[in-house]
N, C-alpha and C positions, 0 to 999 in steps of 0.2 A: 504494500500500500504506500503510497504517493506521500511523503511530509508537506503535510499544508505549509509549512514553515519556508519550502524549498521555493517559493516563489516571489517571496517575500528580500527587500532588500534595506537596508537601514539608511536614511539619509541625512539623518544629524541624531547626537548623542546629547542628552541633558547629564548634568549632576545631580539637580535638585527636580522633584515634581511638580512643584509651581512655576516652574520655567519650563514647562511641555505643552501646558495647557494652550497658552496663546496662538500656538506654535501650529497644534495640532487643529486649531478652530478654524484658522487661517487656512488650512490647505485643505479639510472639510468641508470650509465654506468655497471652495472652487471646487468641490465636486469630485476630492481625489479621497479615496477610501483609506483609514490610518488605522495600524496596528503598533502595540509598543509590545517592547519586551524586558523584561526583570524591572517593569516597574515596581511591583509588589515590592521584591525584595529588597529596595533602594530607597524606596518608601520607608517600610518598617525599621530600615536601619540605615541613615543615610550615610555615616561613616565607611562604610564598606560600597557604597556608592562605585567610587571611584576602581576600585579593583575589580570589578567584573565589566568595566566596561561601561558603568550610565547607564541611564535609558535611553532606549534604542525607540526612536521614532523610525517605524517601519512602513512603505507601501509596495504596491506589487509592484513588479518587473516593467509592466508597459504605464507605468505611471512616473517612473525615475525621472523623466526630464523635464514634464511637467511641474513637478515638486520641485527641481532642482531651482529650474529656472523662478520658480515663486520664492524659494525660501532666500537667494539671491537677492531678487527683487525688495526681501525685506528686510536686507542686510543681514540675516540668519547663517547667509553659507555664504563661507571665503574660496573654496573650493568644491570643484565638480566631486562629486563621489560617482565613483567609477561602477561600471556596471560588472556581473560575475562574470569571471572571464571561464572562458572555455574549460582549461581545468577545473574551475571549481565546480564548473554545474556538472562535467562527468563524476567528478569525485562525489559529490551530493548525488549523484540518481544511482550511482552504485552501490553505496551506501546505504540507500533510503532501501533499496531489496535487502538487506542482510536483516533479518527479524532484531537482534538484540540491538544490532546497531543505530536502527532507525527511530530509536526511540532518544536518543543522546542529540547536544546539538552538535553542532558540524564540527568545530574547533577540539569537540572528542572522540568526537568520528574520523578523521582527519587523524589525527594523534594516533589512535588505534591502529590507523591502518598502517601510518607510517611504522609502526613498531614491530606489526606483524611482517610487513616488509623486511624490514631490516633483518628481524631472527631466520625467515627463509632464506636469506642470501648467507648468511652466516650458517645455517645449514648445510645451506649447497656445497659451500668453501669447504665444509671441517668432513664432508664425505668424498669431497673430492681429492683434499690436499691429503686427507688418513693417508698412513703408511697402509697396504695391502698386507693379509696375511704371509704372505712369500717374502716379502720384504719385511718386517717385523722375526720375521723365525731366521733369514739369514744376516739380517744385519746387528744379532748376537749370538753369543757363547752362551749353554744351558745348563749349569750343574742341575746333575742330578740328585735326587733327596730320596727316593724311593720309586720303585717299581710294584705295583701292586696288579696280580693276574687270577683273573677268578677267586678277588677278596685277598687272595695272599698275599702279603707284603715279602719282597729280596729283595736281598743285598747285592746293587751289583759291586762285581769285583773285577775289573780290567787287567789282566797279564799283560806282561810286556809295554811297546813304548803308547804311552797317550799320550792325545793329539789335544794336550793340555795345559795353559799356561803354569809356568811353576807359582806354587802356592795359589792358584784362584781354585778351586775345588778338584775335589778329588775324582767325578766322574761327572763326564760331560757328554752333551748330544751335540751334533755339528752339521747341520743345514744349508750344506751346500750350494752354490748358484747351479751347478749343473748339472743337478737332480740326483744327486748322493746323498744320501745322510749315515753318520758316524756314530752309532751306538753304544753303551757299553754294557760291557759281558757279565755271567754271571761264573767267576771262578774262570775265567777263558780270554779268547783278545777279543777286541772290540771288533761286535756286530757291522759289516757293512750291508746296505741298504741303499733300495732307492726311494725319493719322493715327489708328492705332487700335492698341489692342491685340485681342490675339482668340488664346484658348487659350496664354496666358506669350509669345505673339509680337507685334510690333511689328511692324505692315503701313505703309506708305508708298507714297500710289499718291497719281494726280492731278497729276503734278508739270506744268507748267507749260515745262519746259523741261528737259532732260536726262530726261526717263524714261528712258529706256534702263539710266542708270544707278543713279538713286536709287528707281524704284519697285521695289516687291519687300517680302517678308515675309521681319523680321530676328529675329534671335535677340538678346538684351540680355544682354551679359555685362558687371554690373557690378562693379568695383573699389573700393578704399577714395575713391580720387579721381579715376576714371577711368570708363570705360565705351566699350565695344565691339560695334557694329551690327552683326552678319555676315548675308550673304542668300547666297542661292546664285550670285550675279555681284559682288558688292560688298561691301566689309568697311569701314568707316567708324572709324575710331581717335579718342577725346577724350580730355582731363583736365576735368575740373571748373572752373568758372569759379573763379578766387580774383583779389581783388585783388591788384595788385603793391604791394610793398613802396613806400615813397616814397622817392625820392632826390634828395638837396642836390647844387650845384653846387660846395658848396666841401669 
C-alpha cells in the first residue's frame, strides 16, 4: 500500500506553532491544500522543536510552485525548495512495498536501507576474499593431538625421519599443493596419501598403509588455531603448527 505521506513535500519549516498559522491560512486561502507534520510533538514540547526538524508545513507535489511562489510573494521563502528528485521518489516507492518499512518515515527508511546495503556488500567481500578450504589446510602445519577410529582413541607414533619442524610438535599432517598429504603412523613411518576437496569435503584415499583408517571423506571443522577431520570411522584432532617459545638453561 501506497504512503499517503509519499506525495507530500515540505515547503517551509516553523519552530514555534503560532508562527504556522498565518502561514498556512494564506496558502489555504489560495486554494492550495496544507498538511503539517510533528506538529503535535513541537507543540507539546517546544524545546525539542528544533531537533526533529520544526514543523513541517507540507503540500502535494503539483502544488510546490504555487506555494512557493506565494510564500515568496510574502516574504516567507528566501529560497526555492527543491522538488524530490529522482532518487528519492525511487527510494520512497520501494520502500513504501516493504510491509515493516512502510510504516517509518523516509529518513529511517532510507537509513535502513543504507545499512542493509552496506552488510550485503561486506558479505559478498568476507565470502569472496575467505581463504578456501585447500588453501586454509595447505597454507599450515597440523600437529596432531589424537586419532580417534571407531570411538578409539591412538597414539600415533612416527618411525624414522619426520617431515617436522624441530620442537613445533611431535606428529604432524602435511597438505600438500599437489595433492599428497603426509600422515603419521601408528608405531610405523608416516602414512603417505593422497587429497582433494570435493563439494566443502576433504577426501583422503590412496593411503599407503592404514587405509582402513585414514581413507575416507572428512568434514573440516576449522578453529581459530585448530582444526578437526571427522569421516564416518575417524575423527582426527590438530592445533596449528606454532613455534615454541625458546628457553635458556639458566
Amino acid at each position: 500500500m501506497k504512503n499517503p505521506d509519499s506525495d507530500l513535500v515540505t515547503v517551509i519549516t516553523f519552530t514555534y506553532a503560532h508562527h504556522l498559522a498565518p502561514v498556512r491560512g494564506r496558502l489555504e486561502a489560495e486554494g492550495i491544500e496544507c498538511f503539517t507534520k510533528d506538529e503535535w510533538t513541537a507543540t507539546a514540547n517546544p524545546f525539542i522543536s528544533n531537533a526533529i526538524g520544526g514543523i513541517k508545513l507540507q503540500v502535494k507535489s503539483v502544488d510546490v510552485e504555487r506555494a512557493q511562489e506565494i510564500l515568496r510573494q510574502s516574504g516567507h521563502l528566501k529560497h526555492d525548495v527543491e522538488r524530490p528528485s529522482d532518487f528519492y521518489k525511487a527510494v520512497d516507492s520501494f520502500s513504501n512495498h516493504i510491509p515493516l518499512l512502510s510504516k517509518l518515515r523516509f529518513e529511517f527508511r532510507f537509513l535502513i536501507l543504507v545499512a542493509i546495503s552496506v552488510i550485503g556488500i561486506m558479505l559478498i567481500i568476507y565470502f569472496k576474499t575467505r581463504p578456501s578450504i585447500s588453501e586454509k589446510l595447505t597454507a599450515n602445519r597440523w600437529c596432531v593431538n589424537e586419532v580417534k577410529y571407531h570411538d578409539k582413541i591412538y597414539s600415533a607414533k612416527t618411525f624414522g625421519l619426520k617431515l617436522v619442524s624441530p620442537g613445533s610438535c611431535d606428529e604432524a599432517i602435511f597438505f600438500n599443493e599437489d595433492g599428497r598429504v603426509s600422515l603419521p603412523g601408528f608405531h610405523s613411518y608416516f602414512v603417505d596419501a593422497h587429497w582433494r576437496v570435493r563439494n566443502d569435503s576433504v577426501q583422503i584415499f590412496g593411503a599407503d598403509s592404514f587405509s582402513n583408517v585414514y581413507n575416507g571423506t572428512y568434514y573440516a571443522d576449522f578453529s581459530t588455531y585448530g582444526l578437526e577431520l571427522k569421516s564416518v570411522s575417524t575423527s582426527i584432532n590438530c592445533d596449528m603448527e606454532r613455534p615454541r617459545p625458546i628457553s635458556f638453561p639458566w
